[in-house]
Gaussian input, Z-matrix of N, CA and C with variables (Angstrom, degrees):
# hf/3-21g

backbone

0 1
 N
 C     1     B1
 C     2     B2     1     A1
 N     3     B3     2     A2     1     D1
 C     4     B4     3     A3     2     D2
 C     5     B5     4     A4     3     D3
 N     6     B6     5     A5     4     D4
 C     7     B7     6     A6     5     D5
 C     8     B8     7     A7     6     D6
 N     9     B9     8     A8     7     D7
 C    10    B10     9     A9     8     D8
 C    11    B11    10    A10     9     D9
 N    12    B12    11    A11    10    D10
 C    13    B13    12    A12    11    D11
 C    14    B14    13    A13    12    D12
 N    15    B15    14    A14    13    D13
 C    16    B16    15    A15    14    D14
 C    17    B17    16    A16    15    D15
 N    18    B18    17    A17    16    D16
 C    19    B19    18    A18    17    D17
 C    20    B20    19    A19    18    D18
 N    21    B21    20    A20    19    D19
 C    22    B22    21    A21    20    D20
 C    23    B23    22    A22    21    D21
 N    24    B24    23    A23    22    D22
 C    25    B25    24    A24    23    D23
 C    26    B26    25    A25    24    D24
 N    27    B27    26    A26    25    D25
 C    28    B28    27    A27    26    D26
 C    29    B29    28    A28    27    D27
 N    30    B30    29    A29    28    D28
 C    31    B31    30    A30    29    D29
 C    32    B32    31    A31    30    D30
 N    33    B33    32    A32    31    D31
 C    34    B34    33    A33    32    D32
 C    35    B35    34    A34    33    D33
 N    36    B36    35    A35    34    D34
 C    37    B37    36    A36    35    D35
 C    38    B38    37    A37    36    D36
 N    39    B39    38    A38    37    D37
 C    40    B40    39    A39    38    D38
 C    41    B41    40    A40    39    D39
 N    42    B42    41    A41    40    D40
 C    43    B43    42    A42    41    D41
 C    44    B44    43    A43    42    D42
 N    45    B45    44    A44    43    D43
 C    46    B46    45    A45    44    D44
 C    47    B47    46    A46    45    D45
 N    48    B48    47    A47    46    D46
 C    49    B49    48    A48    47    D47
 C    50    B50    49    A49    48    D48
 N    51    B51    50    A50    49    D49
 C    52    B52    51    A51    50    D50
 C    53    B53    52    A52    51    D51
 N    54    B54    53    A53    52    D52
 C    55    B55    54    A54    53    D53
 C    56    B56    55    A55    54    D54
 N    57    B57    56    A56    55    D55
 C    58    B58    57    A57    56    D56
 C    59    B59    58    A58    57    D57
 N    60    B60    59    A59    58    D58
 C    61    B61    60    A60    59    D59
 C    62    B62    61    A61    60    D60
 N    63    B63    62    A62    61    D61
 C    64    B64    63    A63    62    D62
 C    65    B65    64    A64    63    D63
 N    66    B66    65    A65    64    D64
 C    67    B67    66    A66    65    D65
 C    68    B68    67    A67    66    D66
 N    69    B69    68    A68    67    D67
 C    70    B70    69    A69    68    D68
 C    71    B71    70    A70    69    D69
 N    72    B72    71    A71    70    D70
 C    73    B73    72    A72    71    D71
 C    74    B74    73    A73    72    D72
 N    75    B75    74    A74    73    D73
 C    76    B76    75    A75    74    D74
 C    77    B77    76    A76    75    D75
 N    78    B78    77    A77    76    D76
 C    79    B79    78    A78    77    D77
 C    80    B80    79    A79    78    D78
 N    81    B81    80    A80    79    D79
 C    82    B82    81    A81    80    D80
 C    83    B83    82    A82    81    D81
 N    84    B84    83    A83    82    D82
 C    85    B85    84    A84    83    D83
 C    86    B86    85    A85    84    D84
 N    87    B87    86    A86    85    D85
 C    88    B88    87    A87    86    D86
 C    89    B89    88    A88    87    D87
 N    90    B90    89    A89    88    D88
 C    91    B91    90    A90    89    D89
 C    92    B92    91    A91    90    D90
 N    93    B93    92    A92    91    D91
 C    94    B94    93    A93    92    D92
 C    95    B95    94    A94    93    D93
 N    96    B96    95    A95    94    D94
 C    97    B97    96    A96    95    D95
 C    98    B98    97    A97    96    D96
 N    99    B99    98    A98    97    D97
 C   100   B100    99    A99    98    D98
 C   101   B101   100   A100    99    D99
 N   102   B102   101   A101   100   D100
 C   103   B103   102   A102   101   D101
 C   104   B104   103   A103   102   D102
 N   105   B105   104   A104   103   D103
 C   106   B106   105   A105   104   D104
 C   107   B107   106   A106   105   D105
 N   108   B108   107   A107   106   D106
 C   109   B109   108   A108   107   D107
 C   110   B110   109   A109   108   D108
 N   111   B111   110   A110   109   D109
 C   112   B112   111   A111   110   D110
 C   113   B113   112   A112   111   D111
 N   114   B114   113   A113   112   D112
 C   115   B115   114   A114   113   D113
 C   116   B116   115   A115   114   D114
 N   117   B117   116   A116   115   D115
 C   118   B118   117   A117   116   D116
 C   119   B119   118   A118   117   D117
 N   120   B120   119   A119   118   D118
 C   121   B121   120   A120   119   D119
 C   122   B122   121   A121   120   D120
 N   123   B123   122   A122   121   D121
 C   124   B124   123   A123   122   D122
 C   125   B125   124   A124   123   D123
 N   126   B126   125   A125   124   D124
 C   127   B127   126   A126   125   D125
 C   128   B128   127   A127   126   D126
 N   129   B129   128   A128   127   D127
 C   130   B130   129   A129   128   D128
 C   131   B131   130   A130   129   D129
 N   132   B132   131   A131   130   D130
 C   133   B133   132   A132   131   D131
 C   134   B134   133   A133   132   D132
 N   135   B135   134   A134   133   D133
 C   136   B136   135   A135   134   D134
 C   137   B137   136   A136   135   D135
 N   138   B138   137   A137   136   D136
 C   139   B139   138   A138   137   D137
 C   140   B140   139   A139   138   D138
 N   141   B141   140   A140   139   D139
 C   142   B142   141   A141   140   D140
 C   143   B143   142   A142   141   D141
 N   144   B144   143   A143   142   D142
 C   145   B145   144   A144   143   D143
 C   146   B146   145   A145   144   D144
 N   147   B147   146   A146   145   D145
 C   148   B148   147   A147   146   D146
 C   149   B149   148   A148   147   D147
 N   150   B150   149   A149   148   D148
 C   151   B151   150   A150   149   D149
 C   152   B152   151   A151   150   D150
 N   153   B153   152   A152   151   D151
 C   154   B154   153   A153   152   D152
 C   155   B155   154   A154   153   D153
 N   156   B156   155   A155   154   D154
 C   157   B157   156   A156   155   D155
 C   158   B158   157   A157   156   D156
 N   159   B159   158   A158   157   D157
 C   160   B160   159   A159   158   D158
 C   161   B161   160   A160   159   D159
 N   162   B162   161   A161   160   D160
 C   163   B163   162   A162   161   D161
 C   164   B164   163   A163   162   D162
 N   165   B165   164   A164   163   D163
 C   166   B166   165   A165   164   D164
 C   167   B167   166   A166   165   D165
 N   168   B168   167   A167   166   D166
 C   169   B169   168   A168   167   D167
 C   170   B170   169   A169   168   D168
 N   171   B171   170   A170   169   D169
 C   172   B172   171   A171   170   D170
 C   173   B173   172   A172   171   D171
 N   174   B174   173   A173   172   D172
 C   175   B175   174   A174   173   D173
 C   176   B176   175   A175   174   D174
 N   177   B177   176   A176   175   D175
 C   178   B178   177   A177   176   D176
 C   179   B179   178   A178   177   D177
 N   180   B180   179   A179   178   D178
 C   181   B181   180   A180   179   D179
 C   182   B182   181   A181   180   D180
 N   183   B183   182   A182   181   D181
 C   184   B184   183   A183   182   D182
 C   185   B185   184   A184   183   D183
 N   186   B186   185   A185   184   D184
 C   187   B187   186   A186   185   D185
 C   188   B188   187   A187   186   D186
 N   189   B189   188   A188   187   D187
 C   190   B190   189   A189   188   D188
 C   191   B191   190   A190   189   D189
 N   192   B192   191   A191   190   D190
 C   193   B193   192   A192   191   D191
 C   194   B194   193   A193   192   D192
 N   195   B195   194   A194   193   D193
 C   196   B196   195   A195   194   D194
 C   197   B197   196   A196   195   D195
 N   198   B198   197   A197   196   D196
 C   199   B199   198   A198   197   D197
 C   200   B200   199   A199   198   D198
 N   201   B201   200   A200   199   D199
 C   202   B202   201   A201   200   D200
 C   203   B203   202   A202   201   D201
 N   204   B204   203   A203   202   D202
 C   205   B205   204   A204   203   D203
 C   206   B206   205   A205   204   D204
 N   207   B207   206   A206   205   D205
 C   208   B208   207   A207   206   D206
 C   209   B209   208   A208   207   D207

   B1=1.4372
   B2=1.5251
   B3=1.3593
   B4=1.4842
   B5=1.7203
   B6=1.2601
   B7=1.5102
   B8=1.7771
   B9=1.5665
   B10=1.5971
   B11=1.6831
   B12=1.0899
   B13=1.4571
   B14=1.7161
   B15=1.1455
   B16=2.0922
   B17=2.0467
   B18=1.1801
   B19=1.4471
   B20=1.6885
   B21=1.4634
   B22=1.6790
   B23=1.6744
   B24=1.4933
   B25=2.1762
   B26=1.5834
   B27=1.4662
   B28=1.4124
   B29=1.1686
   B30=1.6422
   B31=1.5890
   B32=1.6377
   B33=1.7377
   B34=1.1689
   B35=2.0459
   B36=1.2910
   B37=1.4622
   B38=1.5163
   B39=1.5199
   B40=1.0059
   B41=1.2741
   B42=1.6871
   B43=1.0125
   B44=1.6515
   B45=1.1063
   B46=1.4903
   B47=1.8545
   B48=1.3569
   B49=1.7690
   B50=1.5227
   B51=2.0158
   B52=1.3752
   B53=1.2262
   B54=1.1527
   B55=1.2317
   B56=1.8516
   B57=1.2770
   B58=1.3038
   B59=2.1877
   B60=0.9534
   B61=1.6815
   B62=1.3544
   B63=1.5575
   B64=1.2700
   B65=1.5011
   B66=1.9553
   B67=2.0380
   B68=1.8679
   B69=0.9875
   B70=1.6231
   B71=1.5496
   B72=1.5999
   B73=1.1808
   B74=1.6744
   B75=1.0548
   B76=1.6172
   B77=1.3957
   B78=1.4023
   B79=1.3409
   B80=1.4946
   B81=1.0242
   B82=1.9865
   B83=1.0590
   B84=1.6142
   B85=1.9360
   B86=1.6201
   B87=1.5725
   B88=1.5370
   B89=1.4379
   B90=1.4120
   B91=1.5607
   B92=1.9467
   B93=1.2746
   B94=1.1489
   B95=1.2277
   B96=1.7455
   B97=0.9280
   B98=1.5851
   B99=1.3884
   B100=1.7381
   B101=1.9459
   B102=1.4275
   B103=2.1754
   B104=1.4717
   B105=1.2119
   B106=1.3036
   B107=1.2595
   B108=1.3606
   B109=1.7286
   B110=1.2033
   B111=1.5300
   B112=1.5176
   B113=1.4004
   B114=1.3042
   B115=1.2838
   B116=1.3101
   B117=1.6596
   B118=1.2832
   B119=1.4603
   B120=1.0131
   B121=2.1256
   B122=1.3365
   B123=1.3826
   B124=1.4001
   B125=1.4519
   B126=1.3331
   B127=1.2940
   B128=1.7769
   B129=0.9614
   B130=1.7196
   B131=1.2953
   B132=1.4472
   B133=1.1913
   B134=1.7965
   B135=1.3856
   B136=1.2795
   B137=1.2902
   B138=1.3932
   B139=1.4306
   B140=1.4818
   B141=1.6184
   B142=1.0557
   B143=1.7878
   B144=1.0048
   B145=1.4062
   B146=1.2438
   B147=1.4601
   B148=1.5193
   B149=1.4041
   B150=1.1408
   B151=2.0374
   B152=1.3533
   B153=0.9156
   B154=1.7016
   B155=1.3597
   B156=1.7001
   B157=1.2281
   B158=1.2941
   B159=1.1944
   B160=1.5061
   B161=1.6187
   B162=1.8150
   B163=1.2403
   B164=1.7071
   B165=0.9942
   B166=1.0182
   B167=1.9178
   B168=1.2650
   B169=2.0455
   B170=1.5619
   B171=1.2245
   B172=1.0212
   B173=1.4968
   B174=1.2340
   B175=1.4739
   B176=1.6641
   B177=1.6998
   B178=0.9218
   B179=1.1894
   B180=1.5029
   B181=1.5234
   B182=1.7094
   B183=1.2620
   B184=1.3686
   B185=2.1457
   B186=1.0390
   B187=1.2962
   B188=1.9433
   B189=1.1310
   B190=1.7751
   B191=0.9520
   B192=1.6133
   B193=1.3803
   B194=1.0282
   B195=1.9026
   B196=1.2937
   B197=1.4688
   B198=1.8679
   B199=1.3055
   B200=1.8067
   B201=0.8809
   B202=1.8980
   B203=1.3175
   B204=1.6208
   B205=1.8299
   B206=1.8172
   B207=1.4727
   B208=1.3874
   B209=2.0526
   A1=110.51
   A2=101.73
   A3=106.79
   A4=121.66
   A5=100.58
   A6=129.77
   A7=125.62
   A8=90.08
   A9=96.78
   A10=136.66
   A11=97.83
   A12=97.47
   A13=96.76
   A14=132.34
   A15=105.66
   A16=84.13
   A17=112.31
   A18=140.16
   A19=103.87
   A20=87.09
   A21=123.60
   A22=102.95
   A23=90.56
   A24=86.77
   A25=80.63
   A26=146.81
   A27=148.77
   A28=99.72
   A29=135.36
   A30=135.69
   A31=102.22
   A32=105.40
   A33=109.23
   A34=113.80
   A35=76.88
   A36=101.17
   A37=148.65
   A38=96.61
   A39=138.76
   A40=112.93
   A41=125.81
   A42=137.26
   A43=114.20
   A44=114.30
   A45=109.63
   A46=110.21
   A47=107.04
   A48=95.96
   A49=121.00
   A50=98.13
   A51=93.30
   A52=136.96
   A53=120.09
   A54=136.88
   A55=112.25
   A56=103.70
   A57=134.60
   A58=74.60
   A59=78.47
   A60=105.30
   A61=107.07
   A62=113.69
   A63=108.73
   A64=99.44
   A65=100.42
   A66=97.42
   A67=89.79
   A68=138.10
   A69=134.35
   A70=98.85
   A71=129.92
   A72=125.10
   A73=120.24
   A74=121.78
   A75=118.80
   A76=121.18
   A77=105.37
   A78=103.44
   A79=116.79
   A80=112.31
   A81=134.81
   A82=95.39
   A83=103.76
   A84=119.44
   A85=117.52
   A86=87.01
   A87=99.56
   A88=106.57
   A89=144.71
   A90=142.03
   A91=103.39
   A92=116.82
   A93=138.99
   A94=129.76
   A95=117.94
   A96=136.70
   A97=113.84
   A98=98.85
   A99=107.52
   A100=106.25
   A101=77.26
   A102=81.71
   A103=110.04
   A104=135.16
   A105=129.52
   A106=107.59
   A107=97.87
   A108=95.15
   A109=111.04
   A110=125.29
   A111=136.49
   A112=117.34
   A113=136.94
   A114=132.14
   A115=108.68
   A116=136.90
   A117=134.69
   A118=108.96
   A119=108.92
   A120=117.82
   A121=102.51
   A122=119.15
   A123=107.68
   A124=107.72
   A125=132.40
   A126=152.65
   A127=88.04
   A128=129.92
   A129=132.48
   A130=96.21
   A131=120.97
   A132=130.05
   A133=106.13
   A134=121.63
   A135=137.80
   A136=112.83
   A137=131.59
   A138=137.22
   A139=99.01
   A140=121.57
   A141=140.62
   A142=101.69
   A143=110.59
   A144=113.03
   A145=148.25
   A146=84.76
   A147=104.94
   A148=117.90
   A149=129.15
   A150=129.34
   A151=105.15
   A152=144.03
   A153=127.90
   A154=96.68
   A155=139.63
   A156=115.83
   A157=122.70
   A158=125.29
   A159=127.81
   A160=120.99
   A161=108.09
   A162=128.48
   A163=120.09
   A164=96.60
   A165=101.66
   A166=119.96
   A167=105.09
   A168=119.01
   A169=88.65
   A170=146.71
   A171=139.81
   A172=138.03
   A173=149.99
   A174=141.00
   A175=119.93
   A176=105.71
   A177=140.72
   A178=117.34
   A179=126.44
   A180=115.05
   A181=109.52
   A182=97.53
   A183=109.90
   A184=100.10
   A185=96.47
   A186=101.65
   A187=110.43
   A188=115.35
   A189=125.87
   A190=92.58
   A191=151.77
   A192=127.35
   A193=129.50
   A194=139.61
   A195=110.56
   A196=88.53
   A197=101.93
   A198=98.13
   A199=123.84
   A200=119.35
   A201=113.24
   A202=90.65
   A203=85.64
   A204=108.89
   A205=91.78
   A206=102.23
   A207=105.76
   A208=96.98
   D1=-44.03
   D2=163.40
   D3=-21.13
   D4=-75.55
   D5=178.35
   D6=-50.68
   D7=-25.22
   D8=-179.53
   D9=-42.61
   D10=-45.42
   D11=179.14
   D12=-94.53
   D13=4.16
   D14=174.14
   D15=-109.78
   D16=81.71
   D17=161.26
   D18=-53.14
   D19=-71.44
   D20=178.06
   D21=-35.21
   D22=-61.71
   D23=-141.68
   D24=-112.38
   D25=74.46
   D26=-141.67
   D27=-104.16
   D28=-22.19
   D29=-164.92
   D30=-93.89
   D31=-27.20
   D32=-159.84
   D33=-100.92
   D34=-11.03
   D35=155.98
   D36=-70.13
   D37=-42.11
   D38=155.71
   D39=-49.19
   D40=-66.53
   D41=-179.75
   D42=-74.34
   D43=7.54
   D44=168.06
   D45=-131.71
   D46=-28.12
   D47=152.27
   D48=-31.65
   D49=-73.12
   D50=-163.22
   D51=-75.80
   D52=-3.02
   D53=156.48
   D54=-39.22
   D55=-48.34
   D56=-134.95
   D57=-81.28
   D58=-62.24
   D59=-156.58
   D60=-65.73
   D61=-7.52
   D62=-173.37
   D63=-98.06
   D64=-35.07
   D65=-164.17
   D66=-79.97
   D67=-5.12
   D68=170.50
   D69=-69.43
   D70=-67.89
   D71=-174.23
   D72=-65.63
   D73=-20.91
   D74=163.23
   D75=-82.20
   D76=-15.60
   D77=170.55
   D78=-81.91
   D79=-35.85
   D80=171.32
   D81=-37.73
   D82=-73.63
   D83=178.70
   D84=-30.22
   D85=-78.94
   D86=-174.13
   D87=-54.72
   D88=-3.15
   D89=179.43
   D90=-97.23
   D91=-34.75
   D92=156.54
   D93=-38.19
   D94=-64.70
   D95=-173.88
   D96=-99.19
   D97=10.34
   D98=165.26
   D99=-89.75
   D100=-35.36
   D101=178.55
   D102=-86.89
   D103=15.80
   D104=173.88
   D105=-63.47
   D106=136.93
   D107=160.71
   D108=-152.59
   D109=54.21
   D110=-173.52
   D111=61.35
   D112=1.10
   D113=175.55
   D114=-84.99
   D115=178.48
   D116=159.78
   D117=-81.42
   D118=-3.91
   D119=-168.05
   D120=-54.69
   D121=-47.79
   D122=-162.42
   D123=-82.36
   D124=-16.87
   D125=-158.44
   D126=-93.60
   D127=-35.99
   D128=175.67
   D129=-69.96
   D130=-70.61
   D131=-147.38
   D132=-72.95
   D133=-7.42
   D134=176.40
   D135=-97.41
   D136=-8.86
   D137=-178.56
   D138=-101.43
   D139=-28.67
   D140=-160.43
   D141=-90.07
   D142=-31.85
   D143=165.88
   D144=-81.66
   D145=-36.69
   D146=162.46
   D147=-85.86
   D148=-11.64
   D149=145.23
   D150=-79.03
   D151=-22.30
   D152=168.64
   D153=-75.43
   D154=-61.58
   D155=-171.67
   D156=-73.13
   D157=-2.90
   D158=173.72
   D159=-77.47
   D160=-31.18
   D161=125.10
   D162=-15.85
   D163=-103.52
   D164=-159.15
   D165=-59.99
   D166=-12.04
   D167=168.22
   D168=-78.11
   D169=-57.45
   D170=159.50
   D171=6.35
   D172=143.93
   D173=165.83
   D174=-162.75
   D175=95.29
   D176=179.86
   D177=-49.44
   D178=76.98
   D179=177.40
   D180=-73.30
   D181=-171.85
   D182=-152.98
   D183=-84.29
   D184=-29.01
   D185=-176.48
   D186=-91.74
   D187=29.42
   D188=166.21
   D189=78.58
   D190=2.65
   D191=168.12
   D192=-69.30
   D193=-179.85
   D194=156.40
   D195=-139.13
   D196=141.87
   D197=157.43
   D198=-133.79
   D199=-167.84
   D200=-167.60
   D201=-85.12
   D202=132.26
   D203=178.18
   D204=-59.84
   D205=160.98
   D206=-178.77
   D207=-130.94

């Protein structure tokens, strides 16, 4: 969804998504793996967060699709 609208310029898009997508998910991690404390809790509560915010970037039209909030 990311990618949708650079149709056009798709390699160069590419190359600036993942970048993007990688320093978001190590940061998740590394915020994660500061609250560890040997339980599975935080490992729930981190799956659990990251589906609420994926939620909520999300945008539920009326007909069951979903596309990226703008």
């Amino acid at each position: 969804m990311a990618m949708r609208s650079l149709g056009q310029v798709a390699g160069l898009g590419a190359s600036l998504i993942a970048p993007g997508s990688s320093l978001v998910a190590t940061l998740f991690a590394v915020g994660l793996g500061a609250l560890y404390d040997g339980t599975i809790s935080v490992l729930a509560c981190g799956i659990f967060l990251a589906g609420v915010i994926s939620l909520l970037l999300s945008d539920r039209s009326t007909d069951g699709t979903v596309t990226a909030a703008r």
